[in-house]
VEXDREN-919216 format. One record per residue (C-alpha): z, x, y. Coordinates in steps of 0.001 Angstrom, whole numbers. Each point is the difference from the previous one (the first is absolute). Layout:
NODE        zz        xx        yy
NODE         Z         X         Y
...
END
This chain:
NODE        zz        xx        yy
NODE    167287     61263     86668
NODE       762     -3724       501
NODE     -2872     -1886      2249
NODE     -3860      1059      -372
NODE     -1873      1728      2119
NODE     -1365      3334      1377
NODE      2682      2300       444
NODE      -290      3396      1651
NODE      1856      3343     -1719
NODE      -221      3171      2491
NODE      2193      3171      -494
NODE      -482      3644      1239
NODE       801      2807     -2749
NODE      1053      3752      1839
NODE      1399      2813     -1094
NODE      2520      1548      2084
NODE     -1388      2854      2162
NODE      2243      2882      -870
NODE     -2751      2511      -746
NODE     -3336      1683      1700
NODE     -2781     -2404       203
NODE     -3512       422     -2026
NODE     -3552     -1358       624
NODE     -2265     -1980     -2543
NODE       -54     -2330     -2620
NODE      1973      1398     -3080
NODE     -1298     -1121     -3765
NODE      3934     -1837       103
NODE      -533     -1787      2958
NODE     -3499     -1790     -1828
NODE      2205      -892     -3316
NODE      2665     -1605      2280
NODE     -2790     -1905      1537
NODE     -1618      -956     -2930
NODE      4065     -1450     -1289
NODE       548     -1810      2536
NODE     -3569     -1765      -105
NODE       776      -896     -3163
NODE      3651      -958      1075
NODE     -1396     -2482      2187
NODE     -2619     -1551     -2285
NODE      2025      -662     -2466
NODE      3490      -119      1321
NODE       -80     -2833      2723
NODE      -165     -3230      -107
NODE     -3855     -1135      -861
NODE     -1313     -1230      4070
NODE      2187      2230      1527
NODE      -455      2260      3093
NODE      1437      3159      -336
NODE       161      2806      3506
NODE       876      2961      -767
NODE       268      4004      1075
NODE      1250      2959     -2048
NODE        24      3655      1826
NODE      1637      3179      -949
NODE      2094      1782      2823
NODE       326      2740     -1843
NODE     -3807       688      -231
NODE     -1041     -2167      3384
NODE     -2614     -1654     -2139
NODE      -787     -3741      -132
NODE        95      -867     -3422
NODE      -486     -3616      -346
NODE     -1010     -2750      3055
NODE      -432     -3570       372
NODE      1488     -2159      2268
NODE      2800      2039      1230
NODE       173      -679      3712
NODE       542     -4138      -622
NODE      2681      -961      2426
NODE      3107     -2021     -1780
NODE      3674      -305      1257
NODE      2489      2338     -1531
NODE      3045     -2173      -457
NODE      3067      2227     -1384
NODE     -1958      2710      -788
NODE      -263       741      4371
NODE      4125      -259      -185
NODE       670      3526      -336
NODE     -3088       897      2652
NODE      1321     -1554      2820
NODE      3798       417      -786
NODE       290      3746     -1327
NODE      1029      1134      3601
NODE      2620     -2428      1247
NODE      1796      1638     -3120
NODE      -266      3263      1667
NODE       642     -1576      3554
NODE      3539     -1102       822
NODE      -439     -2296      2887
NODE     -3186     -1832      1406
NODE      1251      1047      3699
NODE      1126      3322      -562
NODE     -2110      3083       865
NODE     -1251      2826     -1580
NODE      1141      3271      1275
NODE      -215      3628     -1206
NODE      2792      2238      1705
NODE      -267      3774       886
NODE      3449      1677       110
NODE       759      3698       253
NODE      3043      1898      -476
NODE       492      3543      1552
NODE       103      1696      3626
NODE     -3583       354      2164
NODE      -910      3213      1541
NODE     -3110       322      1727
NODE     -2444     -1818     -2407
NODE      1861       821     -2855
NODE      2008     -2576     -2071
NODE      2585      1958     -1763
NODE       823     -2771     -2666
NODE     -1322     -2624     -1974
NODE     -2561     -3046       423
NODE      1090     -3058     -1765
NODE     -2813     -2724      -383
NODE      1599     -3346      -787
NODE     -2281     -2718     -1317
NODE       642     -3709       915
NODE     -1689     -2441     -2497
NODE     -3640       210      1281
NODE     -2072     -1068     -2616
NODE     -3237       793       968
NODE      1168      3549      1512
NODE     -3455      1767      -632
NODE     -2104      3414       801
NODE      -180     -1619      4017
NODE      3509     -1088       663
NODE      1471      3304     -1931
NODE     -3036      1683      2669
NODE      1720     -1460      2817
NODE      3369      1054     -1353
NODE     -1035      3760      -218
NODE     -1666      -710      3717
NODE      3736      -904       876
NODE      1500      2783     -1053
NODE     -1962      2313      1197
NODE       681     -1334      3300
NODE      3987       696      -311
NODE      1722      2962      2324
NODE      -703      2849     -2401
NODE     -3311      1540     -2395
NODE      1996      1798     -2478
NODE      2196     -1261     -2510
NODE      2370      2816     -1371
NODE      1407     -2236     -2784
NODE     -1619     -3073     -2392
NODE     -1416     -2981       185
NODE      1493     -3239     -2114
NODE     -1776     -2686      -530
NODE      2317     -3249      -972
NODE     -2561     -2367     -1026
NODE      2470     -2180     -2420
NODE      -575     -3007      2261
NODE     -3460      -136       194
NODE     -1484     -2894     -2098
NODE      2547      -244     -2706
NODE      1243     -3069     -2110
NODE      3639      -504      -236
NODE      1929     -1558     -2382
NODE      3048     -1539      2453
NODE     -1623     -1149      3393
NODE     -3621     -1361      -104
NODE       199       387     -4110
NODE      2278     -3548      -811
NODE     -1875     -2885      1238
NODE      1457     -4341      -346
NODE     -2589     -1598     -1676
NODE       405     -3498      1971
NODE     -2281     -2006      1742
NODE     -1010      1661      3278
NODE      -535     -3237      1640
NODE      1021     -3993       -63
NODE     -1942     -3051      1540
NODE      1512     -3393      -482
NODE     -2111      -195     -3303
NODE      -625      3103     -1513
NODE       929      3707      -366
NODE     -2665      2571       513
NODE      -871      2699     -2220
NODE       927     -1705     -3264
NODE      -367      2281     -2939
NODE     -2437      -617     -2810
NODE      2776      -633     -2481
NODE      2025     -2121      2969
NODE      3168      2166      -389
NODE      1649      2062      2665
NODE      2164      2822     -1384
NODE      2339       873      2776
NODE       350      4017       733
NODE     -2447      1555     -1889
NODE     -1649      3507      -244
NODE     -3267       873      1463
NODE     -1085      1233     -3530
NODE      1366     -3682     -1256
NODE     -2246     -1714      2630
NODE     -2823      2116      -871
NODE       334      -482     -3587
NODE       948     -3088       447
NODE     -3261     -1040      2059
NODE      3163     -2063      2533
NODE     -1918     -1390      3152
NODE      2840       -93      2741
NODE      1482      4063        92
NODE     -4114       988      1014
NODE      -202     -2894      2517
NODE      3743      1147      1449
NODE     -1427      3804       -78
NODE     -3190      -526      1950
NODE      2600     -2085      2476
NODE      1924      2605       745
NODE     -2685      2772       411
NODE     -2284     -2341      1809
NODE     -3361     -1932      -932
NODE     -1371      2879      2587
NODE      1161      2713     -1953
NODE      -866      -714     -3295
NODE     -3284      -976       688
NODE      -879      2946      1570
NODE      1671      1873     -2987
NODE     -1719     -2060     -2419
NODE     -3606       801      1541
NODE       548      3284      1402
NODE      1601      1810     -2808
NODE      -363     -1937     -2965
NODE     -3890      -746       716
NODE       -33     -3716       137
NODE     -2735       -49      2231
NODE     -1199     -3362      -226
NODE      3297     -1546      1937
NODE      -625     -1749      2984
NODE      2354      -347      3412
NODE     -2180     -2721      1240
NODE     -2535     -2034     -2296
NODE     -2084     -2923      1344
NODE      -707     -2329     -3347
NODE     -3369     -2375      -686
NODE      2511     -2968      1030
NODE       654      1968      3508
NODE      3490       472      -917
NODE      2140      3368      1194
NODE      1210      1599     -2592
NODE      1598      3710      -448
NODE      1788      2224     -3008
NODE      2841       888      2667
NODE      2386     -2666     -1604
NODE      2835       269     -2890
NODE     -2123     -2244     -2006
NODE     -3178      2114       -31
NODE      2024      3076      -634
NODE      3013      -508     -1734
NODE     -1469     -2229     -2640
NODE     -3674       654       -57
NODE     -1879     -3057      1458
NODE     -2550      2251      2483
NODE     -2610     -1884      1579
NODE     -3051      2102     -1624
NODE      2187      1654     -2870
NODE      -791      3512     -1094
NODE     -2250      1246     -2328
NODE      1301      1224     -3308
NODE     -1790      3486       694
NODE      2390       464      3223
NODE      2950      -993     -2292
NODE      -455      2828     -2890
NODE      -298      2253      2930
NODE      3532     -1551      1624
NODE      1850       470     -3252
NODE     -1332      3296      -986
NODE      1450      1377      2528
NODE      3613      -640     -1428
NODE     -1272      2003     -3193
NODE     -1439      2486      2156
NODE      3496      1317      1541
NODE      -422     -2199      3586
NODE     -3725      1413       788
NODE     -2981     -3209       452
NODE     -3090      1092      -976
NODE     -3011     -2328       461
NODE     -1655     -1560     -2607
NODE     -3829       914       -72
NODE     -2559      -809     -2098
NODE     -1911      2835       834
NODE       102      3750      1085
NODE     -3017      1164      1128
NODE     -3925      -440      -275
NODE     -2612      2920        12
NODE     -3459      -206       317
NODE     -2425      1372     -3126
NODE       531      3217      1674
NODE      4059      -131      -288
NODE       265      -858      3849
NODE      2990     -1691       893
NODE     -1380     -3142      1574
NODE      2791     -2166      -150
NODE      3752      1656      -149
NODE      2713     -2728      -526
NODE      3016      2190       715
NODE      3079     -1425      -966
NODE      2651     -1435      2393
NODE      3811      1018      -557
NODE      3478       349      1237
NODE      3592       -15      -826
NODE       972     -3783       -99
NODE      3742       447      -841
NODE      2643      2914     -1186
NODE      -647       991     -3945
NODE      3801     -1242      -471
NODE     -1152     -3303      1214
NODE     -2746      -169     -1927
NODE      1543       672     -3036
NODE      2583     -2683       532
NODE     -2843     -2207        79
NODE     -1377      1019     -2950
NODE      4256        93     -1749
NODE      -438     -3723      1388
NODE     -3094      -505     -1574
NODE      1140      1240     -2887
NODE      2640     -2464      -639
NODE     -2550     -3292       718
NODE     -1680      1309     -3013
NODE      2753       414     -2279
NODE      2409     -2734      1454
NODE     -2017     -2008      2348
NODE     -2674     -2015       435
NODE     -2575      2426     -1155
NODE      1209       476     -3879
NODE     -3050     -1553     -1202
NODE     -1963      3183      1762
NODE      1949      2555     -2503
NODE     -2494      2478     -1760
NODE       767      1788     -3247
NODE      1234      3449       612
NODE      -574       241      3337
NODE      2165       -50      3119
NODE     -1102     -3300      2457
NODE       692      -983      3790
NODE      -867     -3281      1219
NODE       498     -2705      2407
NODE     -1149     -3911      -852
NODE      -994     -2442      2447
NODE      -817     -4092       557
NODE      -703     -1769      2609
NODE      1815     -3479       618
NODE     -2673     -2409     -1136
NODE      -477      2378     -3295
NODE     -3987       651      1455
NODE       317      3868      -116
NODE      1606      2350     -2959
NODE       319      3856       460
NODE      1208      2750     -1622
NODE       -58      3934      1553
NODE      1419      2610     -2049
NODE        28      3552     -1261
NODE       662      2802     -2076
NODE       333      3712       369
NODE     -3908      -178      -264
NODE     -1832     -2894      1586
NODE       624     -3028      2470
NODE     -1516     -3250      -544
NODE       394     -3539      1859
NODE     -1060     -3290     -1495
NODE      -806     -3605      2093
NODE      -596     -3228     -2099
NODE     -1197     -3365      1540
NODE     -2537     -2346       285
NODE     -2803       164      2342
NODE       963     -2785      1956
NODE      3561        26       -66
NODE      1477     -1970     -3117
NODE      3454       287     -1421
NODE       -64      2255     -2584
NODE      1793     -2117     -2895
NODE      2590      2072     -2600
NODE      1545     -1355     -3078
NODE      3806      1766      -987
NODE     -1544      1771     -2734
NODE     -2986      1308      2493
NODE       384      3145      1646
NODE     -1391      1144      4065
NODE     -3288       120      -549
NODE      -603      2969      2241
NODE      2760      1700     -2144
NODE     -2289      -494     -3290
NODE     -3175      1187      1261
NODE      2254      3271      1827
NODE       862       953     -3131
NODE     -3172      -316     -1606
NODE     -1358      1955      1853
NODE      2658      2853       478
NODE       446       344     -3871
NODE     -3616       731      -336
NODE       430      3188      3081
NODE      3186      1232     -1572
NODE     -1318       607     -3503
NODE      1049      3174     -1564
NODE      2150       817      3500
NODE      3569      1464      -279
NODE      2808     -2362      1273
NODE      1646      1769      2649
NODE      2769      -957      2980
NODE     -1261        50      3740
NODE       921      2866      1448
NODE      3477        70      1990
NODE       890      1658      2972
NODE      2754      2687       198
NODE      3768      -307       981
NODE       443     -3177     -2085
NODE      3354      -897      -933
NODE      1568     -3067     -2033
NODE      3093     -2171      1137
NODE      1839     -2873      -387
NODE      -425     -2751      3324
NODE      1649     -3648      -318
NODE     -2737     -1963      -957
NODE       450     -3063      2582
NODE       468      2561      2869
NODE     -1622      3352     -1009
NODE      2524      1889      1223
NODE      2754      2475     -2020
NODE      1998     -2737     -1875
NODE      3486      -956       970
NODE      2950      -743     -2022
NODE      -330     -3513       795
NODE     -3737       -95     -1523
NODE      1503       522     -3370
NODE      1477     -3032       164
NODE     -2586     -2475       937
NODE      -207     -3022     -2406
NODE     -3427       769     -1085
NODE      1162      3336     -1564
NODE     -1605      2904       370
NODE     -1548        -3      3397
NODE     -1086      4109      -192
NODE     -3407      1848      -455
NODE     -1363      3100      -667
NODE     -2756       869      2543
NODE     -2064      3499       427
NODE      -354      1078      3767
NODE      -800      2477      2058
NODE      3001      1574      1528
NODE      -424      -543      3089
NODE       418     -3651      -955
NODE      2765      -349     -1647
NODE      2564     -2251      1649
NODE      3465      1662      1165
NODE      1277     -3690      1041
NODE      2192     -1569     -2301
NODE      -786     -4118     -1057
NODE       880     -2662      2421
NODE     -1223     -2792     -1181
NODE      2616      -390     -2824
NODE      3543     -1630      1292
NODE      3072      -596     -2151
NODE      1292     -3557      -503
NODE      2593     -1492     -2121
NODE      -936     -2437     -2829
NODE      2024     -2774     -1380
NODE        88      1022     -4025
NODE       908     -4325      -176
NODE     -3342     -1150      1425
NODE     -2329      3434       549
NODE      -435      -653      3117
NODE       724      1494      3539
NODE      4147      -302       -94
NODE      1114     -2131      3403
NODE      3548       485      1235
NODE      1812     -2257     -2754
NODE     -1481      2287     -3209
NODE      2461      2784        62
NODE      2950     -2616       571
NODE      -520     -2296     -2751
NODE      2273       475     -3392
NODE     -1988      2164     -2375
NODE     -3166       799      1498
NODE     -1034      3134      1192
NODE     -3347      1409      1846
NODE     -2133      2882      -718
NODE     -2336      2111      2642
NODE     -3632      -286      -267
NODE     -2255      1178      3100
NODE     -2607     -2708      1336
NODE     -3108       828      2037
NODE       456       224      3976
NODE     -3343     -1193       970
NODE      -758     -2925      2914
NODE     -2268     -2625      -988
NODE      -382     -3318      1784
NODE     -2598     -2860     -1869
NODE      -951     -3224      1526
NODE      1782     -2967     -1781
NODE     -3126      -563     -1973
NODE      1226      2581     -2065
NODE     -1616      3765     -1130
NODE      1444      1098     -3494
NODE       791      3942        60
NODE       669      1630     -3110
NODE      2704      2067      1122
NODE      1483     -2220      1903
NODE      2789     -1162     -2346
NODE      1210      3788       389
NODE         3      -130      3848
NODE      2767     -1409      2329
NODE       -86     -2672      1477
NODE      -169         0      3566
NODE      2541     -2367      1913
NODE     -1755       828      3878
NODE     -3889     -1621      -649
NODE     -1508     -2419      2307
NODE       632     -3711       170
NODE     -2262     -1198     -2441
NODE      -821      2681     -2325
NODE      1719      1328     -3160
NODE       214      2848     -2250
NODE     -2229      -824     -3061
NODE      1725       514     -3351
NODE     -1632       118     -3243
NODE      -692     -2434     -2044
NODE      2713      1320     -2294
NODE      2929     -2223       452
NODE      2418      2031     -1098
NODE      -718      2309      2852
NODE      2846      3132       653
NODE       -59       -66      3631
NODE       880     -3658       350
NODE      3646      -460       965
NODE      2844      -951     -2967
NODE      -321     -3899       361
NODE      2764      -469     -2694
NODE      2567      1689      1688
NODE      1627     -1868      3207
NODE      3576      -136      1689
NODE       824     -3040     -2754
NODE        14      2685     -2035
NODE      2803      1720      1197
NODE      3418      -454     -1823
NODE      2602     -1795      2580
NODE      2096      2165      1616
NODE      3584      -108     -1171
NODE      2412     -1745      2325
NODE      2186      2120      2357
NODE      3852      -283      -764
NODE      1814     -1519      2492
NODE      3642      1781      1517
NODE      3157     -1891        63
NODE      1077     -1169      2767
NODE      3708       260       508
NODE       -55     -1412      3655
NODE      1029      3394      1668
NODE     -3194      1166      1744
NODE     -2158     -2189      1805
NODE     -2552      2678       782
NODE      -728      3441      -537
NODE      2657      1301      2976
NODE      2617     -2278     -1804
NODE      -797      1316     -3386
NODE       505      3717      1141
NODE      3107     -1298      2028
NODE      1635     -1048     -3208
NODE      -426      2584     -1687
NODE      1575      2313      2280
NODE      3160     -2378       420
NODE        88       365     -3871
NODE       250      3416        85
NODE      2729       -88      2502
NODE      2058     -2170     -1822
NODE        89      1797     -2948
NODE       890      3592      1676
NODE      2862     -2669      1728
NODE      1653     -1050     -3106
NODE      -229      3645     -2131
NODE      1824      1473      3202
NODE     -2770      2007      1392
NODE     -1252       563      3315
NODE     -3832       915       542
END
């Protein structure tokens, strides 16, 4: 682990509620206890202090407690909490609406037609606003409806791919010194996908989310639906300082000022294996008295936090941090894995939350006063190891199965650097190929073609952007390639974007700014500097005309030749 010292280990273990709930302690529930006793003695680091909860959904029973309600900041595993509905929102200011339209001829109280009810992106459109809805409708000039009633609900809390799915992964903010957020591995990517960021564990496309939906509206999304209850608007610390969650760096990247407990973060990322519904986590169903009397009744808490389609592109998401991402290390044998990694900036908290098709688990590592937690190359997240300690032991003799999808999925090909249907000119971007093959639902799939890509010429001499003099010079010749149409303006201290060499360069920024190229040299989108108008062959001379005195101007010249003419019909005897 690097320095010595206590360090704290607490993770909550669920499995996702998809069944009827039972009462009791099973036989099962005592071995599991007994493993992860011995898990702990002999598994952790000799001093250590180790937190931890384990509870099966599927049964409501607490199987294992210690420790579980320790308060630690989430980092980058709170990313997809507080961001998940600016993905379904398109902009901060716009609001919701849900349209009734009818089509048909009134008579009396009798609608003769059809009722069309249009969604409009609501989110959190529940059992009370769809209440109010009915309320509405019931309140229109007729009682009877001699026709159907359509429900369009394909733009209610949806991801896209297209709009609100490509994101630029550049700073979101400059100060004479610094940028701010920095990511952990200090590159910025350019236009990336949400699934890239997420896998990717990339700091400024959350912090530019939560801007655009509001501090407001993801906090109240993050506590209200996702459980998070420990968040704070307004929090008066020991030092009398005023401090509050409802900021882009609480939210976006994790640093809350109590933190949450690793029990209220299983129960946040179950709910993406458990088709959008947030179940709360409980250590306990009921108590009786020796004479079976219910004495204490813990009923559980739950509601629909988000669509199943968004939920499983969460989980598709998830998915690919495990495989691709910064999560590979969390990979079990056989056994299909979700998971989201986090850090915070000075290294003094480690997490890992993940899934399967059958349990939920979060990890936090750290000291108990706040150390930096030390890593070698060769030394893996800590929180990682002990995650998968423990989730081998559950999933012993368990089938591997895929989480379960939702209907009407479909697969197609979007442009990778805009997410929408790819042009003609995407085919030609310098990169190469610059498609993907994504599942959606289809409802979501885009109908817009790519507009990112635009066609420029290339100088085949130097490979670079061909100025006016390429085409002209003696044996040279350009080729089209398509560069990405995307605005950027850095301070002169300089931010290097990856995909920046591939962008053009803009000629209308601010005095005092410039468009940041790679450090690649050789850059395509920098202008032909070999080329210039020295390069042009001279022109050839124009011949002069004789001169044989006759004409001293145009009129003269045409004079002449007339009188020529004349003369010659003269002398052959002919009149005109």
């Amino acid at each position: 682990m690097g320095k010595s010292g206590l360090w704290s280990i607490i993770w909550v273990l669920s499995l996702i509620p998809c069944i009827s709930f039972a009462q009791g302690v099973s036989p099962e529930t005592n071995i599991l206890s007994s493993q992860l006793d011995t898990l702990i003695k002999y598994q952790l680091p000799e001093g250590s202090n180790v937190s931890i909860s384990v509870y099966d959904l599927t049964a409501n029973e607490a199987l294992y407690d210690y420790q579980a309600d320790k308060l630690s900041r989430p980092a980058s595993t709170m990313k997809l909490l507080t961001t998940i509905t600016a993905l379904a929102r398109p902009e901060a200011d716009e609001p919701f609406s849900t349209e009734v339209w009818y089509k048909g001829v009134i008579e009396r109280d009798t609608l003769k037609g059809d009722i069309y009810v249009v969604g409009g992106f609501d989110p959190e459109f529940d059992d009370e606003a769809l209440d109010s809805l009915v309320s509405g409708v019931v309140r229109l000039p007729f009682s009877v409806v001699q026709g159907k009633v359509y429900g369009d609900v394909s733009m209610k809390d949806s991801l896209y791919w297209g709009s609100g799915w490509l994101w630029d992964d550049t700073p979101y903010s400059f100060t004479d010194s610094a940028t701010w957020p920095k990511n952990l591995d200090s590159t910025y990517r350019g236009l990336v996908s949400v699934e890239e960021a997420v896998a990717q564990s990339i700091n400024t496309v959350p912090v530019k989310l939560v801007a655009q939906m509001t501090p407001e509206y993801s906090y109240s999304f993050a506590k209200d639906k996702m459980g998070l209850s420990t968040l704070v608007s307004s929090y008066q610390s020991n030092t009398g300082e005023e401090l509050s969650d409802v900021n882009l760096w609480a939210l976006a990247l994790g640093s809350l000022t109590r933190g949450v407990t690793v029990r209220s973060m299983t129960a946040a990322y179950a709910s993406f294996a458990n088709e959008g519904v947030w179940r709360e986590a409980r250590t306990y169903t009921v108590v009786k008295d020796a004479n079976g009397q219910i004495i204490l009744d813990n009923t559980q808490d739950s509601h629909v936090a988000m669509k199943d389609m968004t939920a499983w592109y969460i989980t598709d998401m998830l998915e690919t941090t495990v495989q691709t991402g910064t999560g590979t290390a969390a990979q079990l044998e056989n056994m299909t894995v979700a998971g989201k990694t986090g850090t915070t900036s000075r290294d003094f908290d480690r997490w890992f939350a993940g899934y399967t098709p059958y349990y939920t688990s979060a990890v936090w590592c750290g000291y108990n006063d706040p150390e930096e937690i030390v890593l070698t190359d060769s030394e893996t997240n800590p929180a990682i190891v002990m995650w998968k300690k423990v989730m081998e032991q559950v999933h012993q003799n368990l089938k591997n199965k895929a989480f379960k999808q939702p209907a009407n999925l479909v697969e197609v090909t979007v442009c990778r650097d805009s997410g929408l249907l790819p042009s003609d000119a995407c085919a030609l971007d310098p990169r190469g190929e610059r498609t993907v093959r994504v599942t959606l639902s289809a409802h979501d799939v885009p109908t817009e073609t790519c507009n990112v890509h635009k066609e420029v010429e290339i100088c085949n001499a130097s490979g670079h952007v061909a100025n006016e003099y390429c085409a002209q010079v003696p044996g040279n010749s350009t080729h089209k390639a398509a560069l990405l149409d995307v605005s950027r303006a850095f301070p002169k201290n300089g931010v290097v974007v990856l995909d920046q060499a591939y962008a053009i360069l803009s000629d209308t920024l601010p005095a005092g700014y410039y468009a940041a190229v790679s450090p690649d040299v050789d850059a395509i989108n920098v202008e032909c500097y070999i080329h210039s108008e020295d390069d042009l062959p001279e022109p050839e001379p124009e011949e002069d005309e004789e001169d044989d005195g006759t004409a001293d101007s145009d009129e003269d010249d045409a004079q002449g030749v007339i009188d020529r003419i004349l003369n010659t019909w003269t002398n052959a005897g002919s009149n005109p």
